[in-house]
N, C-alpha and C positions, 0 to 999 in steps of 0.2 A: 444588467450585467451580461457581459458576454461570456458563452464558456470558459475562453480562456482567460476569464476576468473571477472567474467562480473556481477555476482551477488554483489558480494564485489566492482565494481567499484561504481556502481550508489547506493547502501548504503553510500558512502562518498560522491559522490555529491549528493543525497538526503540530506545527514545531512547538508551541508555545505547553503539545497538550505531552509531549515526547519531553517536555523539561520537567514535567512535574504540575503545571498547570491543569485543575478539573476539567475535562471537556466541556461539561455545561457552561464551566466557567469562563472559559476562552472561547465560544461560540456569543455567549450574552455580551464579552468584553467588546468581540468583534463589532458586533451587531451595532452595539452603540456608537462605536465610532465608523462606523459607515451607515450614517445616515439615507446616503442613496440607494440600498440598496430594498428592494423590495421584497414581500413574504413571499413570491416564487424563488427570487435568490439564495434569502435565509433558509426556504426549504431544502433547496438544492447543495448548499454547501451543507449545510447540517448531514445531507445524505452521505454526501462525500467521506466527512471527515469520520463519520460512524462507520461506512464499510469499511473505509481504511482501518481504523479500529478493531472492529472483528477480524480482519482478515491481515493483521500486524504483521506475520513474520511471512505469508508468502508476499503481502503485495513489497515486502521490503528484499525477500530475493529478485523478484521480477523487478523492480526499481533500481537496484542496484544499491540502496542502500537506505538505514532506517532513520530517516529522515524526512519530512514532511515532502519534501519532493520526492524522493524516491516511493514513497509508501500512494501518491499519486498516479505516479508512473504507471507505476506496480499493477495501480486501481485499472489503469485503462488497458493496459496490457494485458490483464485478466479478462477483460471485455471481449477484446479482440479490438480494440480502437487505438488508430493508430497517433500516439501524442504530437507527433512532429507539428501538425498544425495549430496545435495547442499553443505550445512551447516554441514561441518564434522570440520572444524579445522585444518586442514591438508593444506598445500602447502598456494593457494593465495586463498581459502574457507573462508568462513565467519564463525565463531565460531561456536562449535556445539549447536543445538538446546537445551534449560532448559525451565523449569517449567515456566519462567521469560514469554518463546517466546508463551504458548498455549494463544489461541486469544476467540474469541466468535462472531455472529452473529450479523451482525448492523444492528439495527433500521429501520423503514420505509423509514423517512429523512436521516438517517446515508446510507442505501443503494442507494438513489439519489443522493448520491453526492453533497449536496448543503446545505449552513449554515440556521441552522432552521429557519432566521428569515426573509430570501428572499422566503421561500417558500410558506408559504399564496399568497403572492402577485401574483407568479406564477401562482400559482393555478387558483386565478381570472381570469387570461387571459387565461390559457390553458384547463383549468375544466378538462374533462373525459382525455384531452389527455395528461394529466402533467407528469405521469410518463412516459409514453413511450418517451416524450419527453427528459425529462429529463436522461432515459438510453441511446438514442442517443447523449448525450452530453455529456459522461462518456467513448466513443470511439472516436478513430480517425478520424479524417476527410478526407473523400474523398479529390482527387487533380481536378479540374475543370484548362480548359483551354480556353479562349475567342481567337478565331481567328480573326486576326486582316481582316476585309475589303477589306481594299484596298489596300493589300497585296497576301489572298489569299480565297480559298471558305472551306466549312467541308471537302470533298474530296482529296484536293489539301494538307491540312496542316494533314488529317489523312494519305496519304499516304507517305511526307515525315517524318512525327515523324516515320513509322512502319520503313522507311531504317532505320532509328538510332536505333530500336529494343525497341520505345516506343507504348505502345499499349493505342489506346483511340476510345472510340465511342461517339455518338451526344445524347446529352444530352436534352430530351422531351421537349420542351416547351422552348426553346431555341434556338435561329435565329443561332447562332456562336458559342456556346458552345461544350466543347467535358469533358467526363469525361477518367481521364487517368487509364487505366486499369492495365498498365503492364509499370514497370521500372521508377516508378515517380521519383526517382532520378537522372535521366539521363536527364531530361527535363532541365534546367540551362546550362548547357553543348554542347547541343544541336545546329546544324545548324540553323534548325528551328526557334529556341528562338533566335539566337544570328539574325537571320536576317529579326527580327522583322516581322514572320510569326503567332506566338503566343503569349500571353502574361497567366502568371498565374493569375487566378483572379477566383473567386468563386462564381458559379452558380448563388448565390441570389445577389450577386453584379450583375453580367449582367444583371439578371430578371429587378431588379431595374432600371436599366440603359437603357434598350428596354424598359418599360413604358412610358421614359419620352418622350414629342411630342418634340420632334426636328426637327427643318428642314433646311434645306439651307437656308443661310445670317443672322442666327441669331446671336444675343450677348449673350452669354452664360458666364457664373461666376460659377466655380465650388469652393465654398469656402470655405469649409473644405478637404481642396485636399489630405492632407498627400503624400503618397507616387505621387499619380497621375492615379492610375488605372482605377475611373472611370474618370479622364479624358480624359485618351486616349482611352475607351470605346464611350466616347461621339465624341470625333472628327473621331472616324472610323463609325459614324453614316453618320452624313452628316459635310457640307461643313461649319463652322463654325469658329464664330470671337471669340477666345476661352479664354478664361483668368481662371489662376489657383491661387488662395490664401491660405494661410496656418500661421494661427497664431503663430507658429514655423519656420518662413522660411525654415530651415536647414533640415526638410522635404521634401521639394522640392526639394534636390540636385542634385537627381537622375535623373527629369525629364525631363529637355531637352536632354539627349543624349537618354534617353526614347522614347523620342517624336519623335526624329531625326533617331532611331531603326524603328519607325511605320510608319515614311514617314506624317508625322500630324506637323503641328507650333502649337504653345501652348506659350502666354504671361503670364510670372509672374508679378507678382502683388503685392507688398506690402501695396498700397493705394485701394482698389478696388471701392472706392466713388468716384475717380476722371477718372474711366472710365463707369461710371453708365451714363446712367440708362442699365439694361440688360433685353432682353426678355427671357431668363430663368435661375434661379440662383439654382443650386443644393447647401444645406446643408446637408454631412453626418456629422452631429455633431459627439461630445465627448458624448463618453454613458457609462453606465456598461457592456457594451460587451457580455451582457446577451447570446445571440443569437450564440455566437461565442465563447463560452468558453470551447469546446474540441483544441482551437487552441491557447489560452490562459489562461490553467488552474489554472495561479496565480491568475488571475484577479479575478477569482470566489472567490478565498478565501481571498481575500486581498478588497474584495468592504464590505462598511458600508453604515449602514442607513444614518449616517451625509453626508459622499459622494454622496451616490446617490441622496439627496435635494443638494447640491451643483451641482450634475452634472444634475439636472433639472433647476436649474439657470438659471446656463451655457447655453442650452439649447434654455430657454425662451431669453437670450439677444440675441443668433444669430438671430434666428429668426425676432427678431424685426431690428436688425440695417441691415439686409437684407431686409424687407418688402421695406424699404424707398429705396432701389437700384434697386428693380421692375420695369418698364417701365408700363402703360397701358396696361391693357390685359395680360401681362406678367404675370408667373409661378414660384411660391416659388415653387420648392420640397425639401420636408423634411425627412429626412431618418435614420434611427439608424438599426444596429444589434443588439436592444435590443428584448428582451419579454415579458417587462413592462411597464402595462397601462402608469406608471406614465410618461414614458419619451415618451410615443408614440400616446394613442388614447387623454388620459387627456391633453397631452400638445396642440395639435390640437385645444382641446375645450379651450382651456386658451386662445390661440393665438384669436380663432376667436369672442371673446368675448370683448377682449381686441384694438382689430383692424377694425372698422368698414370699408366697404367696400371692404370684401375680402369673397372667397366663398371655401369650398373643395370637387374638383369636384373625388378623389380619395381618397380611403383609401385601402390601401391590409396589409397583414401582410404574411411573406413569413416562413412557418415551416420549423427547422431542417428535419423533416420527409418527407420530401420530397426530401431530399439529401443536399442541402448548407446549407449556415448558417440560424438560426433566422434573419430576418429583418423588418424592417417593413418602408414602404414609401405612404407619403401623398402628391397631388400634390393640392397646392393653390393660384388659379388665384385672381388675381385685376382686379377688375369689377369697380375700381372708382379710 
């Protein structure tokens, strides 16, 4: 495909993704019915149609309007690349440029990328560092790797990724991380990957995941598991009686042969009060995805005010019907990829307000700017 045969592609899954349609969804539909097209192309447009995504409400002022063309336009005219030869009309090109396509200059908050009414809020928690923040979350995201333990060491998993012709280096302040440099495509594919030497998983997830004080023989309850990542982060910590829950079960499908990749057992759970009490219970709740919304740029545009008081609810009742599965002495930790007070430092003070006998003896909050996602984790012991 030619550029301007790739520009016209993700124009139609933009528009199709601007109706209501799942990006993945309209990328796979595409995919199938252009059989000519090859994995350089599907990369290529898939790239497309994602920074247009992140970058919604400027590339649709610089486009002239929010629209699969416009939000194109937008894309190139943010580059500094000029569309006219793009955009001739000719062959499988995008119509030629009119009066319709000139664009204009967005806004403060229109060049952040973020709907006007999320960003006070922001602001609160991020003050002098909002913007820059928020331009880090208007690009891609790095690819992070957590080397599994008890399978191999940083050395050992970077020098078999470099035979596959993956490039990665060790990532500061991280026991087992690696940042992948070169060929992140090829990691899925991979020996490596496939024999449970690495798992992908993102720098402030591990961060998160080394805070927590774990140690041999304990009960552990990871109960917003989703996929399972940071549980098989936690059982390559130490020797642990591991139990994984997931309000969705059908999240969890993946995990044992997961688990059974990393050389770790891992009990699911659907009841997880009738294996309580546990000495430490991770919650990564349901949140705005604040933190992480270069890797899911619908969510930024598709989150409301009425939403995020439901997903501070949300929130508030895990926390509690996990207080009561604490063991003495035992450890809530609480964790979101969000970057708002509301679901992070505020609900902390709700929780400990509301639940005597508890103390928090942590709080971090982990910046996009320093490479992985927003996150933010609080650990809170039972003193009673």
């Amino acid at each position: 495909m030619t550029p301007a045969a790739r520009a016209a592609a993700a124009i139609a899954v933009l528009d199709r993704t601007l109706a209501g349609e799942p990006a993945e969804q309209a990328l796979t539909n595409w995919g199938r019915a252009s059989r000519f097209a090859g994995s350089g192309d599907r990369h290529a447009v898939r790239d497309l149609v994602y920074d247009a995504l992140r970058c919604k409400r400027s590339f649709a002022a610089l486009g002239g309007a929010m629209t699969g063309r416009g939000l194109v336009l937008g894309g190139l005219r943010a580059a500094g690349v000029d569309p006219a030869p793009l955009f001739t009309g000719t062959g499988h090109a995008p119509a030629a440029l009119s009066e319709a396509d000139q664009g204009r200059l967005p806004e403060r908050v229109e060049a952040l990328d973020v709907p006007d009414w999320i960003f006070p809020r922001l602001e609160r928690v991020l003050q002098a560092d909002v913007e820059a923040t928020l331009q880090a979350l208007r690009h891609r995201a790095p690819v992070f790797l957590r080397v599994n333990a008890r399978k191999a060491d940083l050395a050992t998993a970077q020098a078999r990724l470099r035979q596959e012709g993956i490039g990665a280096q060790p990532v500061s302040g991280l026991h087992f991380g690696l940042e992948v440099t070169e060929n992140a495509r090829k990691i899925q594919n991979s020996t490596a990957f496939a024999e449970g030497l690495v798992e992908l998983q993102d720098a402030s997830s591990q961060a998160v995941v080394e805070a927590l004080p774990l140690r041999d023989g304990m009960r552990v309850l990871d109960h917003c598991a989703g996929g399972g990542g940071k549980t098989l982060a936690m059982a390559a910590r130490a020797g642990l009686r591991l139990y994984a829950h997931d309000a969705a079960p059908q999240r969890l499908r993946d995990l044992p042969p997961r688990a059974a990749r990393a050389g770790v057992k891992v009990h699911l759970t659907e009841s997880p009060e009738k294996t309580a009490p546990y000495d430490l219970i991770l919650t990564d709740v349901p949140c705005s995805g604040s933190g992480s919304w270069r890797r899911d740029p619908m969510g930024k545009w598709q989150l409301t005010e009425a939403r995020l008081t439901e997903l501070c609810a949300i929130q508030a009742q895990i926390l509690d019907r996990c207080a009561r599965m604490v063991a003495p002495r035992g450890v809530l930790a609480y964790a979101t990829c969000s970057l708002l007070a509301e679901e992070d430092e505020d609900q902390i003070a709700a929780f400990l307000s509301r639940q005597p006998g508890w103390v928090c003896s942590l709080q971090r909050r982990f910046s996009p700017l320093i490479g992985g996602d927003g996150f933010f984790l609080a650990l809170l012991e039972r003193r009673s």
